[in-house]
TORTIMI-344032 format. One line per field, with one value per residue (C-alpha): residue number from 1; y negated, x negated, z negated; chain. Coordinates in Angstrom, 3 decimals. Each point is the difference from the previous one (the first is absolute). Layout:
residues N
i: c(NUM  ...)
Y: c(Y  ...)
X: c(X  ...)
Z: c(Z  ...)
ch: c(A  ...)
END
This chain:
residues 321
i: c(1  2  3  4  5  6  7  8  9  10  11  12  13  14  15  16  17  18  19  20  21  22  23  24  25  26  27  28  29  30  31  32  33  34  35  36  37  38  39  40  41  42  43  44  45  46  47  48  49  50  51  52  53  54  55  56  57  58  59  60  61  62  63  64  65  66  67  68  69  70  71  72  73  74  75  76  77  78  79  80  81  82  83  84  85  86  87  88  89  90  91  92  93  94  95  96  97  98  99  100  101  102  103  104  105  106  107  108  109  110  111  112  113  114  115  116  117  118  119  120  121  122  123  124  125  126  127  128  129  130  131  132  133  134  135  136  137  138  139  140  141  142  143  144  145  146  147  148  149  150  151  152  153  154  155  156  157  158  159  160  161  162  163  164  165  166  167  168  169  170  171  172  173  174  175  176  177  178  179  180  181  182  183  184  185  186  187  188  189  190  191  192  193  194  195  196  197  198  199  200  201  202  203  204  205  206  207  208  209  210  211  212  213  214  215  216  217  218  219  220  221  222  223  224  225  226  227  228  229  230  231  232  233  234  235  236  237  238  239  240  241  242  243  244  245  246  247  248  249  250  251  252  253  254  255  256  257  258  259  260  261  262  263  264  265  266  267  268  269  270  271  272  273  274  275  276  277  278  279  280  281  282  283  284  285  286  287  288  289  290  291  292  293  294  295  296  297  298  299  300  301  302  303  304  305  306  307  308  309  310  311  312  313  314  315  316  317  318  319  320  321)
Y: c(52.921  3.600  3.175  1.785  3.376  2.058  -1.826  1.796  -1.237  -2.457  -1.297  -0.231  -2.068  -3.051  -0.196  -2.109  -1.430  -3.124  1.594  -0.224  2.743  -0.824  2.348  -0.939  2.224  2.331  2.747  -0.465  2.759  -0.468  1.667  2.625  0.990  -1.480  -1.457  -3.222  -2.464  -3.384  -2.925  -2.062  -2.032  -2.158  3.282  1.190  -0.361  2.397  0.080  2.923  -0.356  -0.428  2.918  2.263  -0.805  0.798  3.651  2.693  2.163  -2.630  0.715  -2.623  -4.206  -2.470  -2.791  -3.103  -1.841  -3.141  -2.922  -4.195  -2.229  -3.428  -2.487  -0.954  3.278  1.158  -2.771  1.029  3.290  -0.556  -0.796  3.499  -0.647  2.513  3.363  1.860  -2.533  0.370  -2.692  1.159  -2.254  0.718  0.121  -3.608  -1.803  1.095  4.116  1.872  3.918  0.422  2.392  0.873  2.021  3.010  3.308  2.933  0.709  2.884  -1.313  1.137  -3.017  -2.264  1.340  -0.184  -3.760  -3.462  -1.444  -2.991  -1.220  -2.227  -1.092  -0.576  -2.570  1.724  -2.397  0.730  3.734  -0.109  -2.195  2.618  2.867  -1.827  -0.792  3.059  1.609  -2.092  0.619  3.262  -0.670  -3.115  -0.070  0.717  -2.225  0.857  -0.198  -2.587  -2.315  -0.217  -2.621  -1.956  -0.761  -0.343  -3.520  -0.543  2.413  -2.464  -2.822  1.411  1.531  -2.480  -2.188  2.202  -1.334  -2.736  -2.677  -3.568  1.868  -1.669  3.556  1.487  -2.293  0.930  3.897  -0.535  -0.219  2.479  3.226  2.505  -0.246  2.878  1.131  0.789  2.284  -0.822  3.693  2.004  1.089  2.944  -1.546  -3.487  -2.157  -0.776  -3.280  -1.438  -2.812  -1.348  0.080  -2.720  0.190  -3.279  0.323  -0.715  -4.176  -1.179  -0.636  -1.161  2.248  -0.549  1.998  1.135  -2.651  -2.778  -0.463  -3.570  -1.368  -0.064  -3.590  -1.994  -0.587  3.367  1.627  -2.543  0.907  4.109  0.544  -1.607  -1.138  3.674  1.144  2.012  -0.024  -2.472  0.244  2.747  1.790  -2.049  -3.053  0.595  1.236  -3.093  -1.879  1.746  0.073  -3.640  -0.873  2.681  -2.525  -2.845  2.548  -0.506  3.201  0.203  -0.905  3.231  2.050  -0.438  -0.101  3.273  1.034  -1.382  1.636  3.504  -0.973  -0.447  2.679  2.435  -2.337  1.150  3.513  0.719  2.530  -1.071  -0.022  2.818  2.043  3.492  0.118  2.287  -3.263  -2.692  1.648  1.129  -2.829  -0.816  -3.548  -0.499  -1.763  1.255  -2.312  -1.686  -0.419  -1.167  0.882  -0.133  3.023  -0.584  0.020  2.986  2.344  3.815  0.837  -2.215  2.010  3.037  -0.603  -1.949  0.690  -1.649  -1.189  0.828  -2.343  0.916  3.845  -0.127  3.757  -0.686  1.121  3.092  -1.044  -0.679  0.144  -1.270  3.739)
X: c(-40.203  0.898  -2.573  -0.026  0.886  2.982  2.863  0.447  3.011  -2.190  -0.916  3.409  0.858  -2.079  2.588  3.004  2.497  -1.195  -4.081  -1.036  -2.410  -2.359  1.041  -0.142  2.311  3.192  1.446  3.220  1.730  1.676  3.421  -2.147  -1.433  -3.060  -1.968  -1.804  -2.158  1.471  -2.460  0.199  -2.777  1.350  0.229  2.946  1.864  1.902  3.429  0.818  1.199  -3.049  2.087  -0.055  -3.452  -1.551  1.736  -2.658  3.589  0.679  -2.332  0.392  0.098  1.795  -1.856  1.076  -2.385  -1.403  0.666  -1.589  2.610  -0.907  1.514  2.924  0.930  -0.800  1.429  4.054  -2.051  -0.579  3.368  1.121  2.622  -1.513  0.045  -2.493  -2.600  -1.279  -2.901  -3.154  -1.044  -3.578  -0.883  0.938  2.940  0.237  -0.282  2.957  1.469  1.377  3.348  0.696  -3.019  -0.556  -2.192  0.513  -3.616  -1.694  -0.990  -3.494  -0.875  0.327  -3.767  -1.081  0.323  -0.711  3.161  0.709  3.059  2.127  2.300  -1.481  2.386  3.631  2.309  -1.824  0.046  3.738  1.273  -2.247  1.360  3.334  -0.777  -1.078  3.351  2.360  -1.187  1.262  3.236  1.465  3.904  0.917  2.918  2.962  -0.454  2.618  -1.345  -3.766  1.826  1.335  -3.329  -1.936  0.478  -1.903  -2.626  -0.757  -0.285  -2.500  -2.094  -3.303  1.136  -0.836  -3.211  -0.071  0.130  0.085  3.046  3.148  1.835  -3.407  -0.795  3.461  -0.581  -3.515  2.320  2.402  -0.654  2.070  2.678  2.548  3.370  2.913  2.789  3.169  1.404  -2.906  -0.930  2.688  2.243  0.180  1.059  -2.872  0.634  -3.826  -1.559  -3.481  -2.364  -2.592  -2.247  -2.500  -2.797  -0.156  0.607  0.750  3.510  1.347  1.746  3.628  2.526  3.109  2.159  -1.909  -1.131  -0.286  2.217  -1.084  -1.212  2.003  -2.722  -1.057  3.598  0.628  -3.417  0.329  3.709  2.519  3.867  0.849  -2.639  -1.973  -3.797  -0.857  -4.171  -2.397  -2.681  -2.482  1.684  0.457  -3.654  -1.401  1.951  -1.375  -3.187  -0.088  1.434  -1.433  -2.236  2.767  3.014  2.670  0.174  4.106  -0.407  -3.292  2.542  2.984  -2.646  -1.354  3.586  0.873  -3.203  1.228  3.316  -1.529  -2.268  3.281  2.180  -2.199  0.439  2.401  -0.187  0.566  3.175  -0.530  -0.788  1.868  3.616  -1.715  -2.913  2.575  2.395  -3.157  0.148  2.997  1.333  -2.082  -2.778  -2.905  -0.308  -2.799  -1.259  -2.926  -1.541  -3.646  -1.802  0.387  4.158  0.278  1.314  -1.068  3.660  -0.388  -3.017  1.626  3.106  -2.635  -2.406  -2.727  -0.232  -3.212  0.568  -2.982  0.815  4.065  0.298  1.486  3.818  1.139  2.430  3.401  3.378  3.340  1.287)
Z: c(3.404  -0.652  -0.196  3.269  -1.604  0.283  -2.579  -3.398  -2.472  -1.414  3.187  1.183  -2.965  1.207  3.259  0.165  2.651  1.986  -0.353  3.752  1.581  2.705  2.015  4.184  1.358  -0.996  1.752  2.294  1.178  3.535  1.672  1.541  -3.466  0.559  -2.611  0.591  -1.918  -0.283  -0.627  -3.636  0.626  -3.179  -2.502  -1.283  -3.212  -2.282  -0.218  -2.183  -3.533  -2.634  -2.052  3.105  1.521  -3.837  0.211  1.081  0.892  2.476  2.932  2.613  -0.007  2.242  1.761  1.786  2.467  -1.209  2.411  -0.612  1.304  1.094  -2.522  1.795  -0.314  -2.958  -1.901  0.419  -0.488  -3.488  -0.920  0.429  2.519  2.361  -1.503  2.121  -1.419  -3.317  -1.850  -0.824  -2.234  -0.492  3.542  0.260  0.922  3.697  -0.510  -0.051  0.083  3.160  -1.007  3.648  0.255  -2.390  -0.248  -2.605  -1.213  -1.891  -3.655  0.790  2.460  -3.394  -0.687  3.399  0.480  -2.138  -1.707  -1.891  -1.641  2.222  -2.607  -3.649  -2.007  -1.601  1.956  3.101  -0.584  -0.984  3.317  2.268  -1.797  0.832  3.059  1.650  -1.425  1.482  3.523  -0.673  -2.307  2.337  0.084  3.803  1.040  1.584  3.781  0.093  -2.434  1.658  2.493  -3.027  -0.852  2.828  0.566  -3.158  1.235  2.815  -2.013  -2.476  2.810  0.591  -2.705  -3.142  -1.943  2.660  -2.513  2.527  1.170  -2.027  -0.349  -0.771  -2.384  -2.068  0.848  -1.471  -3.488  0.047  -1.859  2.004  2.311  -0.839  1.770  -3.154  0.905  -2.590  0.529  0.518  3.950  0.324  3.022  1.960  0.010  -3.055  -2.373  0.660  -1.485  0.508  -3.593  0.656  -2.754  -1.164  -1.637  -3.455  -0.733  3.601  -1.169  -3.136  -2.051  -0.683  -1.731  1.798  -2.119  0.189  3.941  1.178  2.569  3.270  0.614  2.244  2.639  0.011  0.925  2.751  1.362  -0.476  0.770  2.677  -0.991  0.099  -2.816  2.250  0.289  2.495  0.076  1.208  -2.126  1.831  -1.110  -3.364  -0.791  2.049  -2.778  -2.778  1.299  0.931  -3.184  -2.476  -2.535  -0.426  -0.156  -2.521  -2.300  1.061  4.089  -0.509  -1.213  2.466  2.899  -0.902  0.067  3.506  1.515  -1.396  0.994  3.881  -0.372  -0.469  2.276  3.007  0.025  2.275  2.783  3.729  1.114  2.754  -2.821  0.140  -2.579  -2.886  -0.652  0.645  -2.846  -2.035  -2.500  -2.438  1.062  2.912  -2.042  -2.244  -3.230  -1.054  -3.865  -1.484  -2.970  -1.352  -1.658  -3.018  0.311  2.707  -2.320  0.511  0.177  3.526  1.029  -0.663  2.426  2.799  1.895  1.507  3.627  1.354  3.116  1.676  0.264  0.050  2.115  3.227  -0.065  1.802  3.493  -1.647  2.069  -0.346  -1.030)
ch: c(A  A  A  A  A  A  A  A  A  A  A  A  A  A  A  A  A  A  A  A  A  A  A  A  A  A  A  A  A  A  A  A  A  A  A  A  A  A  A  A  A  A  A  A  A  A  A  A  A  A  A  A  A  A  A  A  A  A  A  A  A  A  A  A  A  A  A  A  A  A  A  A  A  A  A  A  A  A  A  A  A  A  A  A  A  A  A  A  A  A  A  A  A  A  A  A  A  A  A  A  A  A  A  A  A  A  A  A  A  A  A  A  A  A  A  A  A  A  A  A  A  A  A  A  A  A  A  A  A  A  A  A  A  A  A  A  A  A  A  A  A  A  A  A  A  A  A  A  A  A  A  A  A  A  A  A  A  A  A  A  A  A  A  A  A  A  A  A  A  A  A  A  A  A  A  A  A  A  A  A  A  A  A  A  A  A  A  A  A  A  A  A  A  A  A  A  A  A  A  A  A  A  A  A  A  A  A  A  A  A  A  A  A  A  A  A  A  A  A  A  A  A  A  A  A  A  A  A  A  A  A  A  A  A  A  A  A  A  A  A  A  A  A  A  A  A  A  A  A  A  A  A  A  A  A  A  A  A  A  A  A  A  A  A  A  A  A  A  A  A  A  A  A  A  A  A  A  A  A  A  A  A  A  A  A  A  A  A  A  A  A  A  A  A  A  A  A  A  A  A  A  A  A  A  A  A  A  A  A  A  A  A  A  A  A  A  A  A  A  A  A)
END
């Protein structure tokens, strides 16, 4: 707990990003210029930069509300797929900075209240550091991509972190899901592929040179006479799943492939879909790819971005002109 006096430097030096304030209420100010106290019966927790909340020249502090999320919830929570939800580590795994509410506070109610750190170990404060910035520094897509991907949205929504569901169970290991443009994102139609990223050892390794052939079994089972994907995402994870502890190393492998193969293979806008979306992507299809951390090269990351399905902004009305 922190002395009740007014901050001096020193003071201010004990303060970092993630410390939550008990603090029960922050001012709201209305349309009409009205200032009103909003309720944060769970405290809040700070958001600002450790370098700028140290800085005596730097008078105020942002705040986000603290919010405990049944576990349901706050499982695909976690995962940092939803970007207006941030961990709190050492408030237990439930408690969370809610992003989509904020108040600007003087630096003086740091003195007036108890605090504690909400975040203590490095990789914790590095991933809430990282966290709470890209809520702010999200790539906005094109308005006629969003439809692209919605399909995908759908399927991830009340599935994530639901691990008895098949396709939860294989989004449970999948690092990031991330949209690559070929030519950068300066006119459509855009050459998109889908980066579906493992976690670290769910897939053997192979080089380029030296990938196995798909087993026999396997491609009469994936693809029809014509060589196009013939199974659903659903499918293909109940497969994995089902099969996951007796799984040949090569049929893991091509699997993986096929479900980021379907993943990508379902994003497709309706057909009733205005000219500017339907003519959005290059080819008519996005591509899938999969790749596991430890092989996603930064020169990917740089030229994707990630799809944050659960807060894709809704797409301006497009017409045929």
């Amino acid at each position: 707990m922190h002395a009740s006096a007014e901050p001096a430097p020193d003071d201010l030096h004990e303060y970092r990003q993630g410390d939550v304030l008990d603090l029960m209420q922050v001012p709201v100010v209305t349309g009409e210029g009205i200032v009103r106290q909003e309720p944060t019966p769970n405290g809040v927790v700070v958001v600002t930069q450790t370098c700028d909340l140290v800085l005596r020249t730097r008078p105020t502090i942002h705040v986000a509300r603290v919010v405990v999320l049944d576990e349901a919830k706050a499982k695909p929570a976690r995962s940092g797929r939803q970007p207006n939800l941030v961990h709190i580590p050492e408030l237990g795994s439930q408690s969370f900075a809610d992003l989509s509410f904020m108040a600007t506070l003087d630096k003086s109610v740091l003195s007036q209240v108890n605090s504690r750190h909400g975040v203590l170990q490095i990789d914790d404060v590095r991933r809430f550091g990282q966290r709470v910035g890209r809520r702010f520094s999200r790539f906005a897509f094109p308005d006629e991509v969003v439809p692209w991907v919605r399909p995908l949205q759908k399927l991830v929504e009340g599935r994530e972190g639901n691990l008895e569901s098949p396709v939860g169970w294989a989004l449970d290991h999948i690092v990031s899901l991330r949209l690559e443009c070929e030519e950068g994102w300066k006119s459509s139609p855009y050459a998109l592929t889908l980066c579906v990223v493992l976690k670290a050892g769910v897939v053997p390794s192979f080089e380029p040179d030296d990938l196995p052939d798909l087993p026999a079994e396997l491609t009469e089972w994936l693809y029809d006479a014509n060589g196009d994907l013939r199974r659903k995402p659903a499918e293909i994870a109940q497969r994995l799943k089902r099969e996951n502890d007796d799984m040949d190393s090569i049929v893991r492998y091509w699997l993986w492939g096929g479900f980021a193969d379907s993943l990508a293979a379902m994003c497709v806008p309706p057909a009733s879909e205005a000219a500017p979306v339907l003519a959005a992507v290059e080819d008519g299809q996005i591509r899938g790819d999969l790749s596991t951390s430890e092989e996603f090269s930064f020169e990917r990351y740089r030229r994707s971005e990630e799809l944050d399905l659960d807060h894709l902004s809704p797409p301006l009305p497009l017409t045929e002109s």
